[in-house]
Backbone as JSON Lines, residues from 0, in Angstrom:
{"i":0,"aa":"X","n":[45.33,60.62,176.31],"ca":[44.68,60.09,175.09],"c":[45.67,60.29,173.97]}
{"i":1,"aa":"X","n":[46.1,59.1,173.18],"ca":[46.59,59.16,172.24],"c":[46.48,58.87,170.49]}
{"i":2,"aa":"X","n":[46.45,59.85,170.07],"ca":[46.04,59.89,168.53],"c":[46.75,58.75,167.64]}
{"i":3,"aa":"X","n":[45.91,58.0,167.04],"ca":[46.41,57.09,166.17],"c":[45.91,57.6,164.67]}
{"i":4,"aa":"X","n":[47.25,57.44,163.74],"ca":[46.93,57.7,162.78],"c":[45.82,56.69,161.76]}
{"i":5,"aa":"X","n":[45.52,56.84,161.08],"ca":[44.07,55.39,159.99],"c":[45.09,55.4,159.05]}
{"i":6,"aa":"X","n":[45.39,53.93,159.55],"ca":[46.58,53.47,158.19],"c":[45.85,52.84,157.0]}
{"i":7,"aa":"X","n":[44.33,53.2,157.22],"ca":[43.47,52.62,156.14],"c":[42.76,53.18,155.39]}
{"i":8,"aa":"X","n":[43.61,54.75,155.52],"ca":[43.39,55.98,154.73],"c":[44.28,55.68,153.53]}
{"i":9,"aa":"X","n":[44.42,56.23,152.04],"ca":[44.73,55.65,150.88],"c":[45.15,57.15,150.44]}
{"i":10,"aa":"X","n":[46.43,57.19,149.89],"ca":[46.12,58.26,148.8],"c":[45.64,58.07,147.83]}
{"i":11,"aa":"X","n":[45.65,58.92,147.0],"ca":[44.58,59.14,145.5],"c":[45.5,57.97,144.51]}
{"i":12,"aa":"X","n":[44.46,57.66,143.54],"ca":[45.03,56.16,142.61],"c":[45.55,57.42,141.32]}
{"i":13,"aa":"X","n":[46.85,57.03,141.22],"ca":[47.33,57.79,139.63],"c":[46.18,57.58,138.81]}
{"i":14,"aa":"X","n":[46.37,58.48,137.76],"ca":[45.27,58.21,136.17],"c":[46.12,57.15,135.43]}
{"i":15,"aa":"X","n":[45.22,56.29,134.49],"ca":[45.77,55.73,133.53],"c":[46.11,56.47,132.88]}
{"i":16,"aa":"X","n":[48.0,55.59,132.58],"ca":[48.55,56.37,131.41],"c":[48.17,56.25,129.8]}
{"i":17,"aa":"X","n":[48.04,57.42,128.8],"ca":[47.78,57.46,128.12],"c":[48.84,57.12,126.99]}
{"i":18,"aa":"X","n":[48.29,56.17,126.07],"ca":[49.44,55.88,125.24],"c":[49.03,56.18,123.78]}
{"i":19,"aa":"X","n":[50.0,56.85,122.73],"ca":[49.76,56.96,122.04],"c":[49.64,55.56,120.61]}
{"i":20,"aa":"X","n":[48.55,55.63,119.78],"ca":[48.15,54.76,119.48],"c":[49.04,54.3,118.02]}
{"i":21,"aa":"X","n":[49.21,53.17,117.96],"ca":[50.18,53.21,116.56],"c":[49.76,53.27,115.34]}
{"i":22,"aa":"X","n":[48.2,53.44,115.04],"ca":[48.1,54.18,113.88],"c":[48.6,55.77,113.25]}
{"i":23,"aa":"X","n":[48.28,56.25,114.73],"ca":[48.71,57.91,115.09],"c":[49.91,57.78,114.43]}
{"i":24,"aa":"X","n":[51.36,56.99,114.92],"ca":[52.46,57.08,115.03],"c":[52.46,56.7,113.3]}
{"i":25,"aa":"X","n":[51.93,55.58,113.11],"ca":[52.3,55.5,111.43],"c":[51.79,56.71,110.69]}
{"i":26,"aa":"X","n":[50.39,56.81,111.27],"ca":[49.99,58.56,110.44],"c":[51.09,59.54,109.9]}
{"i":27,"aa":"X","n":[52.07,60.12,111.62],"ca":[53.18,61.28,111.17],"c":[54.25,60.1,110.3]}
{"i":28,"aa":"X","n":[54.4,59.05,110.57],"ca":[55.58,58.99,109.64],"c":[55.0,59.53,108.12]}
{"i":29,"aa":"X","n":[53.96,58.77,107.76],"ca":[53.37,58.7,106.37],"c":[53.76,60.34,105.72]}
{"i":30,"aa":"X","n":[53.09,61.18,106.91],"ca":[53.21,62.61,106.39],"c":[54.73,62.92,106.3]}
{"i":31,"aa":"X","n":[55.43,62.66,107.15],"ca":[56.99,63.27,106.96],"c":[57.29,62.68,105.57]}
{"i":32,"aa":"X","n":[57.04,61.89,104.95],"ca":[57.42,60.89,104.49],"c":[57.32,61.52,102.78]}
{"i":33,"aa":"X","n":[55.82,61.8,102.94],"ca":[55.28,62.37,101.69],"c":[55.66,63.89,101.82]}
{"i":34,"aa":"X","n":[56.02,64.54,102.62],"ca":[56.77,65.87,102.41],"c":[57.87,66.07,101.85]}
{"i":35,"aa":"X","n":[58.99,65.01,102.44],"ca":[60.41,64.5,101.66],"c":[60.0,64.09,100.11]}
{"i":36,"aa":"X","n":[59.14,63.18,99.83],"ca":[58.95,62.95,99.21],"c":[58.27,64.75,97.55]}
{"i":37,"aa":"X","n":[57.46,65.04,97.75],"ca":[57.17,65.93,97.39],"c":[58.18,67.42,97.3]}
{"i":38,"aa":"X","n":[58.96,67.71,98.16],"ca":[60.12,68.32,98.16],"c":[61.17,67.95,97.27]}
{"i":39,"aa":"X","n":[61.31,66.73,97.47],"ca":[62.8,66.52,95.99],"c":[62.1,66.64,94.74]}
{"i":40,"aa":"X","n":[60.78,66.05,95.11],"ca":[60.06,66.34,93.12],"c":[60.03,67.53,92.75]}
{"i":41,"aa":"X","n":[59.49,68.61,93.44],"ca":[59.74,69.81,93.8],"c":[61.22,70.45,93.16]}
{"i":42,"aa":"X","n":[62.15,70.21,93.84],"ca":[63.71,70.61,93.25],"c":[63.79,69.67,91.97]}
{"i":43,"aa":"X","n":[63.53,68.86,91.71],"ca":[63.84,67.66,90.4],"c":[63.12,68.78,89.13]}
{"i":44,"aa":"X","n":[61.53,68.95,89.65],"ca":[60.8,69.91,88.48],"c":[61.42,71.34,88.27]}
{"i":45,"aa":"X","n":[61.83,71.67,89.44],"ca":[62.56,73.35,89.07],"c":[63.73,72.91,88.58]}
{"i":46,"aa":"X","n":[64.84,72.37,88.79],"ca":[66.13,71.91,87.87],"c":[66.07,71.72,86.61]}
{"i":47,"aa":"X","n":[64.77,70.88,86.23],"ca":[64.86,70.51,84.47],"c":[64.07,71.8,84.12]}
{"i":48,"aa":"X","n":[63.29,72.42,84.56],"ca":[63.02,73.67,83.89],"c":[63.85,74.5,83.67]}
{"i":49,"aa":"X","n":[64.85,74.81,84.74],"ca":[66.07,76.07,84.7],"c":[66.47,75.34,83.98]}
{"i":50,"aa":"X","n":[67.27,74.09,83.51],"ca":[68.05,73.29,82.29],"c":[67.78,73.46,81.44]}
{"i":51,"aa":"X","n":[66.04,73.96,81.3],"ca":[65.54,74.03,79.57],"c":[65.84,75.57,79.21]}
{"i":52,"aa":"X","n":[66.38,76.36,79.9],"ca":[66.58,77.72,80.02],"c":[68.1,78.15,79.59]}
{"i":53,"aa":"X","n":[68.43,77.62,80.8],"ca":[70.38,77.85,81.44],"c":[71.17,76.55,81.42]}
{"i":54,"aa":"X","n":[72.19,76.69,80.85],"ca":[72.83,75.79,81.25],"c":[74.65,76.63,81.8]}
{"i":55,"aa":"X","n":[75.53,75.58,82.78],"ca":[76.39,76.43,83.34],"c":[77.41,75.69,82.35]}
{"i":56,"aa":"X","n":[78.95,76.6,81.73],"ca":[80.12,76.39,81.1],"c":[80.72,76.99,82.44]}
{"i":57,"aa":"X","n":[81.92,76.45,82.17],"ca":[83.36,76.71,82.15],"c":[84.36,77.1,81.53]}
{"i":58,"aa":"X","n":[84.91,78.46,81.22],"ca":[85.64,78.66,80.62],"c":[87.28,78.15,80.6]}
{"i":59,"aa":"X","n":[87.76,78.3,79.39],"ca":[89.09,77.24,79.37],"c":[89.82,77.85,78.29]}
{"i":60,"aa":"X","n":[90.56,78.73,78.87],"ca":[91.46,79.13,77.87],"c":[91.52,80.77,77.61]}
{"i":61,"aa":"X","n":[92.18,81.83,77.39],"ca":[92.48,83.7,77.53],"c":[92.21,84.3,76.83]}
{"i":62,"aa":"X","n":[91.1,83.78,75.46],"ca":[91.23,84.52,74.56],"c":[89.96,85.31,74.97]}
{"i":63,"aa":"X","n":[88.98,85.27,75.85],"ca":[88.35,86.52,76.34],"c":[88.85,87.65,77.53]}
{"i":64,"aa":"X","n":[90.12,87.44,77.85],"ca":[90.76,88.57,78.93],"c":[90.35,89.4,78.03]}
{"i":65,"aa":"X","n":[90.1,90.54,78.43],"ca":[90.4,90.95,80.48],"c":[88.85,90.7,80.81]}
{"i":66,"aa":"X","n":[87.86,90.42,80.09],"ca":[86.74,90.51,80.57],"c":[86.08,89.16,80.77]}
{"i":67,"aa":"X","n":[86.73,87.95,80.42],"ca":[86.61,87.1,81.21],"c":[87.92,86.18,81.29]}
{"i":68,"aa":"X","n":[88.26,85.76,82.61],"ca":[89.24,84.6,82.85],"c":[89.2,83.44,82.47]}
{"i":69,"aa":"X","n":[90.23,82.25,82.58],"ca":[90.34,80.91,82.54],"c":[89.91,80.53,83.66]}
{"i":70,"aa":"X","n":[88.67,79.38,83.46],"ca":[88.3,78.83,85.06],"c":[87.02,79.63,84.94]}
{"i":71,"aa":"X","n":[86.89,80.72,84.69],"ca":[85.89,81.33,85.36],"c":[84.2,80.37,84.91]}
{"i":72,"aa":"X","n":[83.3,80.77,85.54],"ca":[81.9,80.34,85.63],"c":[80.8,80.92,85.01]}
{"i":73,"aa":"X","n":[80.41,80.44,84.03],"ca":[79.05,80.71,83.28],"c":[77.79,80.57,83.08]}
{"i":74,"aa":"X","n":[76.8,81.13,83.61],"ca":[75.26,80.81,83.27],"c":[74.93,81.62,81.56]}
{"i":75,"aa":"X","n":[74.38,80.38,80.98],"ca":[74.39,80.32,79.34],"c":[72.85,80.43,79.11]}
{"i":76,"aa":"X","n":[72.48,81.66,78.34],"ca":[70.83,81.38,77.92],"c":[70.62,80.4,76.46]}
{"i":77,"aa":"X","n":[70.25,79.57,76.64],"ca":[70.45,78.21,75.79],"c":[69.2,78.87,74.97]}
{"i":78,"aa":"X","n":[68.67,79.6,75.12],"ca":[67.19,79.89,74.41],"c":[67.03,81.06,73.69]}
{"i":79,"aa":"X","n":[68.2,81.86,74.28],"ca":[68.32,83.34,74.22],"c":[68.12,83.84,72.46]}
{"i":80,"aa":"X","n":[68.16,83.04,71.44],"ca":[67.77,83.15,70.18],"c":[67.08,82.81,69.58]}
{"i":81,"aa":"X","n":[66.58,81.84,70.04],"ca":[65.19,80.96,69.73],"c":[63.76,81.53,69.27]}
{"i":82,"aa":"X","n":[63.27,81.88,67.85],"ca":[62.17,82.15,67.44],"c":[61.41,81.75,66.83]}
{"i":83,"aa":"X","n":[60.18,82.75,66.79],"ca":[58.93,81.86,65.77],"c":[58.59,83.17,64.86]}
{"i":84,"aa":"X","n":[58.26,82.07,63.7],"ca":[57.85,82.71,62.73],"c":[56.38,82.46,62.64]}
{"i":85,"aa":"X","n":[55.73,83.7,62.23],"ca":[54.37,84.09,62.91],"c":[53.89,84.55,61.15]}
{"i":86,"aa":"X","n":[53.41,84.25,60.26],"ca":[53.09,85.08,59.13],"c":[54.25,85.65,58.19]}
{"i":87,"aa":"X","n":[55.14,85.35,58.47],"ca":[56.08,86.12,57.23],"c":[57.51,86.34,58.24]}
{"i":88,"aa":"X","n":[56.56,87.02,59.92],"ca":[57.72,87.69,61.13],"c":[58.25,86.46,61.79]}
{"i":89,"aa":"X","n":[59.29,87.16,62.2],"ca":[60.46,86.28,62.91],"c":[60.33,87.13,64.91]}
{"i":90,"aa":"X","n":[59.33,85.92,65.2],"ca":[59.16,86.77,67.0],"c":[60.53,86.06,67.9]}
{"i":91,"aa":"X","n":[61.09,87.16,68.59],"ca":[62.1,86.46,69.82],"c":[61.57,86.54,71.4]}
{"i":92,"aa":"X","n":[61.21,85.61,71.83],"ca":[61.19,85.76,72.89],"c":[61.76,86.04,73.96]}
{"i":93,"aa":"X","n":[63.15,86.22,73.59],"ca":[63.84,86.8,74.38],"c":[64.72,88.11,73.18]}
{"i":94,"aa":"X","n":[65.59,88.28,72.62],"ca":[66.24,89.22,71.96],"c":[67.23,88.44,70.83]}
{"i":95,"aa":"X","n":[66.77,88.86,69.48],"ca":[67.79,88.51,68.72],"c":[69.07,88.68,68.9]}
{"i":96,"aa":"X","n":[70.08,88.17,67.94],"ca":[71.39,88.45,68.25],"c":[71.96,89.82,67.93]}
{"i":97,"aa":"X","n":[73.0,90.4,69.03],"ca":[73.4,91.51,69.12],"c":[74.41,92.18,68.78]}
{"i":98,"aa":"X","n":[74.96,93.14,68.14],"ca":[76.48,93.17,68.52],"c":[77.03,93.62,70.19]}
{"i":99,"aa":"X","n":[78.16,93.09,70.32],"ca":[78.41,92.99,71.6],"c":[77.92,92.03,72.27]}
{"i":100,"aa":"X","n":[76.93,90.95,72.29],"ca":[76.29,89.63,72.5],"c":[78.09,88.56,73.0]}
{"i":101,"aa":"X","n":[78.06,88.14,73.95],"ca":[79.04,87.46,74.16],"c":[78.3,85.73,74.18]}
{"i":102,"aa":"X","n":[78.6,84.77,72.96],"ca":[77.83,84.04,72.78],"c":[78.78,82.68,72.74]}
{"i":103,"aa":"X","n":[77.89,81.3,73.0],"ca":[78.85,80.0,73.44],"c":[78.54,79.4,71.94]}
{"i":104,"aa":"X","n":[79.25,79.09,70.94],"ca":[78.92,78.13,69.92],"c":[79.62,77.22,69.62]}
{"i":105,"aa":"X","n":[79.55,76.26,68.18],"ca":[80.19,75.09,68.2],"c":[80.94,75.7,66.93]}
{"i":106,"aa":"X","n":[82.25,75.9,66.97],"ca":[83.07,76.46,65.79],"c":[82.74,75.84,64.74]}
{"i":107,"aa":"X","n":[82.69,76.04,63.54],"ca":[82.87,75.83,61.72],"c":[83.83,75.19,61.7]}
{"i":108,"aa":"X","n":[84.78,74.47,62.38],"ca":[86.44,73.93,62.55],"c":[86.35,72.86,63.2]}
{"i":109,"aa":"X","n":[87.23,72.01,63.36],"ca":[87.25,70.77,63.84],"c":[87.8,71.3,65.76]}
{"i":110,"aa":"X","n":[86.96,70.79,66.8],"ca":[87.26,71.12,67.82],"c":[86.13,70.47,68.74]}
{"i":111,"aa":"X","n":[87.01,69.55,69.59],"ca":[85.95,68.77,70.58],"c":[85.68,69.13,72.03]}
{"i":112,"aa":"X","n":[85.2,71.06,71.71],"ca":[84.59,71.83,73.21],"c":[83.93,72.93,72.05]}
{"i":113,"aa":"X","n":[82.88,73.72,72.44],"ca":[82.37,74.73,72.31],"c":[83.29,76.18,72.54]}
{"i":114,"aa":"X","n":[83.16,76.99,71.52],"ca":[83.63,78.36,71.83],"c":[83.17,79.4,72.35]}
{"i":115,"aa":"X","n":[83.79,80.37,72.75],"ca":[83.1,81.53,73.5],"c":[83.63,82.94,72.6]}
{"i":116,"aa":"X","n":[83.02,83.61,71.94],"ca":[83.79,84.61,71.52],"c":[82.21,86.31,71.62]}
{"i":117,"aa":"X","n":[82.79,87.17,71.13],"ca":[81.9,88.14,70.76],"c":[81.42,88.26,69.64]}
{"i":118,"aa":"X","n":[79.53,88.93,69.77],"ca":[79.3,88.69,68.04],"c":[79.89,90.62,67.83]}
{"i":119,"aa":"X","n":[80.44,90.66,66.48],"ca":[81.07,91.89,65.92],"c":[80.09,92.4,65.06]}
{"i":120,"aa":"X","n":[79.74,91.26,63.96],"ca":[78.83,91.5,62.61],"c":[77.7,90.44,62.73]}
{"i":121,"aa":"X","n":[76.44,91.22,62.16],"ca":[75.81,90.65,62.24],"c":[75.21,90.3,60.55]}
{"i":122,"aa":"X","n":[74.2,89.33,60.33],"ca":[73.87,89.29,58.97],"c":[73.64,90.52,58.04]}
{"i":123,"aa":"X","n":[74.54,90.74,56.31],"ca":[74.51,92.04,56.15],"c":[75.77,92.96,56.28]}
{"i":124,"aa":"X","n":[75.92,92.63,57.81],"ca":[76.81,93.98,57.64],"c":[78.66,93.6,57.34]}
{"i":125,"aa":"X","n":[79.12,94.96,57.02],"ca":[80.51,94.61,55.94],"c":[81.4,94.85,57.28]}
{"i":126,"aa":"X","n":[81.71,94.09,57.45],"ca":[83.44,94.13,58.79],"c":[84.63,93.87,57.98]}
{"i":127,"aa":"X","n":[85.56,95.08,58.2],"ca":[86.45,95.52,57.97],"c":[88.12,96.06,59.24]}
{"i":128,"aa":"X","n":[88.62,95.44,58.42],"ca":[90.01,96.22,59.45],"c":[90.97,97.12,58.93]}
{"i":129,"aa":"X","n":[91.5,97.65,60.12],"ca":[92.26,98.65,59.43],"c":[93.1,99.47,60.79]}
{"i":130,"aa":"X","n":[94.42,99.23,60.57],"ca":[95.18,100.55,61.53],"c":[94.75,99.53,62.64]}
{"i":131,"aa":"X","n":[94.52,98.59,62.78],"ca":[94.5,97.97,64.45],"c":[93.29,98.18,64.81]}
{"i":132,"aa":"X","n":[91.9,98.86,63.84],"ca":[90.46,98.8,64.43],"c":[89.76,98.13,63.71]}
{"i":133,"aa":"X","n":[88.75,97.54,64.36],"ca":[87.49,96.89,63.46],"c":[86.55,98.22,62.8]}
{"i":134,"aa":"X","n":[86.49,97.54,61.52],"ca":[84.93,98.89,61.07],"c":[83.72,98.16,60.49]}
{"i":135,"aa":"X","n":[82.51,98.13,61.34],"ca":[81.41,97.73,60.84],"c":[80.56,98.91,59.94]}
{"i":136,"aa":"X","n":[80.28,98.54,58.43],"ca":[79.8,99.12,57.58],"c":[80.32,100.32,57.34]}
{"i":137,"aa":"X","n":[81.43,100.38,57.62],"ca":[82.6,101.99,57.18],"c":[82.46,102.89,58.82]}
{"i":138,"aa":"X","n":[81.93,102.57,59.9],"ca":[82.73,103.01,61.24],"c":[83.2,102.59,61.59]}
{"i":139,"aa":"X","n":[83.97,103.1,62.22],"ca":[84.92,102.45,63.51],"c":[84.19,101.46,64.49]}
{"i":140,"aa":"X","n":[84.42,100.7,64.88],"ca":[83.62,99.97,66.16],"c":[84.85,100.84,67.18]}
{"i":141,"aa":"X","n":[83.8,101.44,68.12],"ca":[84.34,101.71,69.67],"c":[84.41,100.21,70.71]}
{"i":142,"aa":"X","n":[84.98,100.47,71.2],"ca":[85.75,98.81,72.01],"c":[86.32,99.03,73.18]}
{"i":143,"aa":"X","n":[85.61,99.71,74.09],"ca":[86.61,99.88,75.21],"c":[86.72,98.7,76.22]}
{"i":144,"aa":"X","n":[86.17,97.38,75.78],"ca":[86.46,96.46,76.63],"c":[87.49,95.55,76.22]}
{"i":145,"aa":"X","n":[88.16,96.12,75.06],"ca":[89.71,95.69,74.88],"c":[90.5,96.31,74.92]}
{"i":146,"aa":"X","n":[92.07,95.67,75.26],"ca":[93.28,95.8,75.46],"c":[94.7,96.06,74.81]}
{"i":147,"aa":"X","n":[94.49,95.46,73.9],"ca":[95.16,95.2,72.61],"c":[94.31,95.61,71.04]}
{"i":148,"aa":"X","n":[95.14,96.25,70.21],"ca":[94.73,96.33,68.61],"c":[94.56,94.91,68.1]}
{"i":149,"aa":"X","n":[93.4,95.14,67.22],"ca":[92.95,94.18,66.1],"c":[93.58,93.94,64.89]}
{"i":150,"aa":"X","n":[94.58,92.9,65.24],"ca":[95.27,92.76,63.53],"c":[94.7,91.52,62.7]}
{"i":151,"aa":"X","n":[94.48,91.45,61.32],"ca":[94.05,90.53,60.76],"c":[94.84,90.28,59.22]}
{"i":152,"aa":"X","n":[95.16,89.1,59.41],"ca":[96.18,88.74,57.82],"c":[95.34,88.79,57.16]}
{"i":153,"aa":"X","n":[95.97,89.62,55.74],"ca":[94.89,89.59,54.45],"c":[94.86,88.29,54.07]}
{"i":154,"aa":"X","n":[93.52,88.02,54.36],"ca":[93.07,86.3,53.99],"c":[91.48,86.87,53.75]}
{"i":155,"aa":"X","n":[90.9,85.68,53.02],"ca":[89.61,85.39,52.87],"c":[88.52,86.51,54.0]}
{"i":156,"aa":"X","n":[88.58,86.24,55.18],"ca":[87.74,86.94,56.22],"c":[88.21,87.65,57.31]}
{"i":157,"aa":"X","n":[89.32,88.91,56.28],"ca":[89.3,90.0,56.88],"c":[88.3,91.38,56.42]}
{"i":158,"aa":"X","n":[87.95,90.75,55.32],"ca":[86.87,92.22,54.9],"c":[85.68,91.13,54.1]}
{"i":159,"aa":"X","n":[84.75,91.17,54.84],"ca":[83.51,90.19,54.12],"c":[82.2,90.99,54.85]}
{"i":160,"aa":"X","n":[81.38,90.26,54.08],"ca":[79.98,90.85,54.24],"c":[79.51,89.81,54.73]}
{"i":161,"aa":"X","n":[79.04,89.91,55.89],"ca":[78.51,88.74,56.74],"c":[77.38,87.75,56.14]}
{"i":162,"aa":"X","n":[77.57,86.82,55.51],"ca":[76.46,86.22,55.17],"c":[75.18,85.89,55.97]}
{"i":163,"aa":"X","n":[73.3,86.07,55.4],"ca":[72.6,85.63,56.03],"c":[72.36,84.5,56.8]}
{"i":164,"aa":"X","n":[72.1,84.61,57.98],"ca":[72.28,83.35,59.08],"c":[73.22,83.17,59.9]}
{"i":165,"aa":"X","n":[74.12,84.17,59.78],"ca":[75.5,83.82,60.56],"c":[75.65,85.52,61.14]}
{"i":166,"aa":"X","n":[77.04,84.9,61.49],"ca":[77.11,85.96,62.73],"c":[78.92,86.05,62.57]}
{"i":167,"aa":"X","n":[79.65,86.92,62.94],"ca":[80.84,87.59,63.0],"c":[81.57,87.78,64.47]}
{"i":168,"aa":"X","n":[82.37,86.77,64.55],"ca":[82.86,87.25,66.15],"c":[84.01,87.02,66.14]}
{"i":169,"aa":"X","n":[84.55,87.89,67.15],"ca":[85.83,87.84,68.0],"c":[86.1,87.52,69.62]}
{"i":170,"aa":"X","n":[87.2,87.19,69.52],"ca":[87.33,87.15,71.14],"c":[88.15,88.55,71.53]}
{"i":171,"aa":"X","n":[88.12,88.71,72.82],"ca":[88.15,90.24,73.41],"c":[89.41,90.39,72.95]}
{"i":172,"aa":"X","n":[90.37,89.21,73.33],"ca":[92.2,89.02,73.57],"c":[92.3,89.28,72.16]}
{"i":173,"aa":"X","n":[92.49,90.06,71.14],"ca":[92.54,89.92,69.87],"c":[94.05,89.21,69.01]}
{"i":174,"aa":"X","n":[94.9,89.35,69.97],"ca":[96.23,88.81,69.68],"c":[96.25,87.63,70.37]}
{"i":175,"aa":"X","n":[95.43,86.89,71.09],"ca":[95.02,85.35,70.84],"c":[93.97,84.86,71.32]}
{"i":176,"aa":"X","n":[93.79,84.49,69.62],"ca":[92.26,84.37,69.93],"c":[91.9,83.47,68.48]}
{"i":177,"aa":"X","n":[91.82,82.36,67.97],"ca":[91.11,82.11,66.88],"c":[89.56,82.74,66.97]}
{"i":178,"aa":"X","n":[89.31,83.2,66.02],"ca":[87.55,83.27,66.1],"c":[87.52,83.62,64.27]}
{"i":179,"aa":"X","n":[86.59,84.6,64.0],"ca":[86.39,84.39,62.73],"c":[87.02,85.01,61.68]}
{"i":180,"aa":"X","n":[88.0,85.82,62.2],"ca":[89.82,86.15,61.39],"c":[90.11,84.66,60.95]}
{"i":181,"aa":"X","n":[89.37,83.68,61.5],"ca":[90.64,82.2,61.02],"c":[89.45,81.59,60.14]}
{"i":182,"aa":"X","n":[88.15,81.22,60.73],"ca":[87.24,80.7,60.11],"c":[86.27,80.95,60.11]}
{"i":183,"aa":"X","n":[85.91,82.22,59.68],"ca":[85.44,83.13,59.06],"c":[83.45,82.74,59.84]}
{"i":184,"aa":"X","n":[82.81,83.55,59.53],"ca":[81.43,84.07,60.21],"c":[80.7,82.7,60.83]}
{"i":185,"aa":"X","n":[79.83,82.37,61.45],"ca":[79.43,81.25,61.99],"c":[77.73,80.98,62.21]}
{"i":186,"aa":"X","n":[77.7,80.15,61.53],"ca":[75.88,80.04,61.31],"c":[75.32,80.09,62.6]}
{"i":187,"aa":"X","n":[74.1,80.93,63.16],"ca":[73.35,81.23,63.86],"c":[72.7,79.95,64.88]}
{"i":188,"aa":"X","n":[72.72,79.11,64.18],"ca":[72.4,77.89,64.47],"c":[73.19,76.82,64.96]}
{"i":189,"aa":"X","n":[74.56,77.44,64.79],"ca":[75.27,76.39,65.74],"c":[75.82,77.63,67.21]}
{"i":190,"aa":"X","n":[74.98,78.41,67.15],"ca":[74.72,79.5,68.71],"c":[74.12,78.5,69.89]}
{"i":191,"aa":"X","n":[74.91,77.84,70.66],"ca":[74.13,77.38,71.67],"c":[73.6,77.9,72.77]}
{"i":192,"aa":"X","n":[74.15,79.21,72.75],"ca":[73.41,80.26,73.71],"c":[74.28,82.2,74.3]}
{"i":193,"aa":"X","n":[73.67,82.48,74.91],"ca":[74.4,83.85,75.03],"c":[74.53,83.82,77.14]}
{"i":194,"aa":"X","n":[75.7,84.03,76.94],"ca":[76.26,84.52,78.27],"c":[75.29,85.34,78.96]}
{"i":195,"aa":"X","n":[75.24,84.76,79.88],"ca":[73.97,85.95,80.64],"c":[74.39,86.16,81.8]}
{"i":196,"aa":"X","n":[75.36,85.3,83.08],"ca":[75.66,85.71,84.15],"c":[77.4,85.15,84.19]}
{"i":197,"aa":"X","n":[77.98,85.5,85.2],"ca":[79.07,84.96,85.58],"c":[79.34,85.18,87.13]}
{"i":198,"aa":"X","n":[79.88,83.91,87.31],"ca":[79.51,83.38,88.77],"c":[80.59,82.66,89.52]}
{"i":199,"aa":"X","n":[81.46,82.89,90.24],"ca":[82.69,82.08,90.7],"c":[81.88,80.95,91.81]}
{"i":200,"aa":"X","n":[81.73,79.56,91.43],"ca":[81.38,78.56,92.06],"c":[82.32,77.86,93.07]}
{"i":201,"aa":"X","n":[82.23,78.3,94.41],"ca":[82.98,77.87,95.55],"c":[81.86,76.46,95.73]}
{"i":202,"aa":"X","n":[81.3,76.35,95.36],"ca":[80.1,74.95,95.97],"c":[79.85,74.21,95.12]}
{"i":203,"aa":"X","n":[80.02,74.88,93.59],"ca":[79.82,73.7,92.34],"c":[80.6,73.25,92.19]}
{"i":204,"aa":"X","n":[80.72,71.64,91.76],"ca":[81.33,70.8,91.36],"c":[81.97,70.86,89.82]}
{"i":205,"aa":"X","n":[83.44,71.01,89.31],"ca":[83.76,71.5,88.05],"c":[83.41,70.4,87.34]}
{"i":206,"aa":"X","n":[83.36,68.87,87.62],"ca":[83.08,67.96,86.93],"c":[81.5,68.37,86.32]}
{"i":207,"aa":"X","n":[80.48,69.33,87.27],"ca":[79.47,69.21,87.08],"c":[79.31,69.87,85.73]}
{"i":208,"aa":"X","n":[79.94,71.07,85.01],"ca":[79.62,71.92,84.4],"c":[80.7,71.56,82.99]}
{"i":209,"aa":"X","n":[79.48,71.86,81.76],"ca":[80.66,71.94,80.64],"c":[81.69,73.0,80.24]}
{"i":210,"aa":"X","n":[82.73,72.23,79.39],"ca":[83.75,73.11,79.15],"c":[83.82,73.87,78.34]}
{"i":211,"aa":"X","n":[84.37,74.97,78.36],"ca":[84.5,75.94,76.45],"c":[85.61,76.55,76.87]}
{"i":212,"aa":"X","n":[85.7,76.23,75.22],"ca":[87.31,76.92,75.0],"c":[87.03,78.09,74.1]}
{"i":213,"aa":"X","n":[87.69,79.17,74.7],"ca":[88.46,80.31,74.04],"c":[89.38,80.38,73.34]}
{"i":214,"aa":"X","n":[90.08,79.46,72.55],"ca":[90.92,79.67,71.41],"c":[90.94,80.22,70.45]}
């Protein structure tokens, strides 16, 4: 007796394949879509806010050695003086101006870049030289972040009393350096901001950032 196999035995029928439907498929695009989307607005809204804050310079030029270079990179508090007057008071929301304040302004002089120098005197007080030192209101200013003595030709604004609204600065390099030995104290208001970080930019673009000169 011999066994025959039933060739009219069947295996099992596959399942229908399941396909995904093309609303589904337009669905995830929509979402990827509006994530990209929402992400750059995202960076667009944090950029103009830090802009209304900081802005980045470039320095250009030695008259702040040794404590800052040519080339080097600046985050600027564009706001850093900015107050309100409240009843009579003058509020800062961040800190009035300082001595020792290393600040970006637009010189009293004909010059098509912004300067960088130190404030020395502030409104009020009497700056004076003498023997190669600065003296605010009959002391000595201590200075150990310079290199060189302070000489100043007897002219107009080597011994003045800082007028209200303005401000008194030097650059660190004192043997070159225009600042206000040449043209004398500088209204408060042409302060476009105070140095707040410094940053060597291997990834920023130099075209991106403005220039200031240290002269």
């Amino acid at each position: 007796m011999t066994a025959h196999s039933d060739s009219s035995s069947q295996l099992g029928a596959p399942g229908p394949i399941e396909s995904t439907p093309a609303s589904s498929s337009r669905s995830q695009t929509f979402r990827a879509v509006r994530e990209i989307v929402e992400t750059l607005l995202l960076a667009a809204l944090i950029f103009f806010l830090v802009r209304l804050v900081v802005l980045n310079f470039r320095v250009d030029g030695q008259s702040m050695t040794p404590n800052l270079d040519n080339g080097q990179m600046l985050l600027v508090n564009r706001n850093a003086y900015q107050s309100v007057d409240w009843q009579g008071n003058k509020f800062y929301p961040f800190d009035p101006p300082e001595r020792g304040d290393i600040v970006v302004f637009n010189p009293p002089t004909e010059s098509d870049k912004p300067y960088i120098k130190r404030i020395i005197g502030l409104p009020g007080d009497e700056v004076t030289f003498n023997n190669g030192q600065v003296f605010v209101n009959g002391e000595m200013l201590e200075e150990d972040y310079i290199q060189d003595r302070t000489r100043c030709q007897r002219n107009d604004f080597c011994d003045v009393i800082v007028p209200d609204g303005t401000i008194f600065v030097l650059g660190d390099h004192r043997s070159n350096s225009s600042d206000s030995r040449v043209f004398g104290p500088v209204p408060i208001e042409n302060v476009i901001g105070k140095a707040w970080l410094s940053y060597w930019p291997p990834r920023v673009s130099w075209r991106a950032c403005s220039s200031i000169s240290t002269l």
